[in-house]
C-alpha positions in Angstrom: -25.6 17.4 -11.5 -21.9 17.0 -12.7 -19.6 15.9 -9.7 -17.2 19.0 -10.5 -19.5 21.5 -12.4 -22.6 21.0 -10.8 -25.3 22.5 -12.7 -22.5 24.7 -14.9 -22.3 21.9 -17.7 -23.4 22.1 -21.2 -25.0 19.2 -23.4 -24.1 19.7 -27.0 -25.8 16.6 -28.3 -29.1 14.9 -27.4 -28.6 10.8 -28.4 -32.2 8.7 -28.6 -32.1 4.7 -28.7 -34.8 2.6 -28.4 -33.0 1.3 -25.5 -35.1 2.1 -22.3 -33.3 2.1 -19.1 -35.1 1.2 -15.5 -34.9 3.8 -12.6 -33.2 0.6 -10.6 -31.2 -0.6 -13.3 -27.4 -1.1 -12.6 -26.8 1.2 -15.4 -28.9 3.9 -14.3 -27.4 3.8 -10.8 -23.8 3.8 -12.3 -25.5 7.5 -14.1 -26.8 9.0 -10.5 -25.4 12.3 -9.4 -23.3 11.9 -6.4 -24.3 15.6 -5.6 -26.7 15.4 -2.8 -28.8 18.9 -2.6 -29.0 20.8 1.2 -33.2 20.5 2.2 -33.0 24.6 1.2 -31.2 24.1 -2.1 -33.6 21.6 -3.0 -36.9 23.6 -1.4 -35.2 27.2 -3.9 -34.7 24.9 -6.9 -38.7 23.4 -6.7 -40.0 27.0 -6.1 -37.3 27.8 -9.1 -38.2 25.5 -11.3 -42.1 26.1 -11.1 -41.4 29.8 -11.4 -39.5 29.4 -14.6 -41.7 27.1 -16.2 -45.2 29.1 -15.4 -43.7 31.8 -17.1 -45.1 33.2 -20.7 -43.0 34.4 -22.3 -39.7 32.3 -21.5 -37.3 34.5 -19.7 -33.8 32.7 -19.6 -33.1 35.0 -17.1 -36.0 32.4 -14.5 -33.9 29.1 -15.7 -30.3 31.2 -14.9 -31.8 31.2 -11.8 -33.2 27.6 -11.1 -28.9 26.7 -11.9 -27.9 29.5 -9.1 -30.0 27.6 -6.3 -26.8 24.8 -7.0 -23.8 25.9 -4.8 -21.5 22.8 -5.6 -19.8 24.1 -8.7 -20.5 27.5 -8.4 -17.0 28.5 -9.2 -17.7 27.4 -13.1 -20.6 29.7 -13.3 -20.5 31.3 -16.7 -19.7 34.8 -17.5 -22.4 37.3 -17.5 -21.8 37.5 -21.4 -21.6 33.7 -21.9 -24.7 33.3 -20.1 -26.5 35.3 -22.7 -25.1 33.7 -25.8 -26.0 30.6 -24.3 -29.4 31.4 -23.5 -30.3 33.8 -26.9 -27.8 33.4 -29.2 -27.3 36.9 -29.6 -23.8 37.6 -30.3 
């Protein structure tokens, strides 16, 4: 989670190395969100997650949902017609 945005971030890029970096590594604890979920956030986004991925077909409308358990950052949720670009690339 983004320490302004929260889950209302975008990745644009995907960059792979062969570099593998440990769990306990200084450099992975440098990339740890300082977010901490509440124990009800974190129990809405398990059940949200598992919902999304058991479905068939993909609806974007389940992973929309997993990012709405998230209340830090709320206030950069996307517009209703953003959300759908981003999710279907219709127009």
């Amino acid at each position: 989670l983004h320490p302004t945005f929260g889950a209302w971030i975008a990745l644009r890029a995907v960059v792979v190395t062969q570099e593998q970096l440990l769990p306990n590594s200084p450099q992975a604890q440098d990339r740890a969100s300082p977010i901490t979920l509440s124990e009800e956030e974190t129990l809405a986004a398990k059940a949200a997650y598992q919902t999304a991925m058991s479905a068939k077909p993909f609806d974007w409308r389940l992973w929309l949902a997993l990012r709405d358990t998230v209340a830090h950052g709320r206030e950069y949720r996307y517009e209703a017609d953003q959300l759908e670009y981003h999710y279907t690339k219709n127009p």
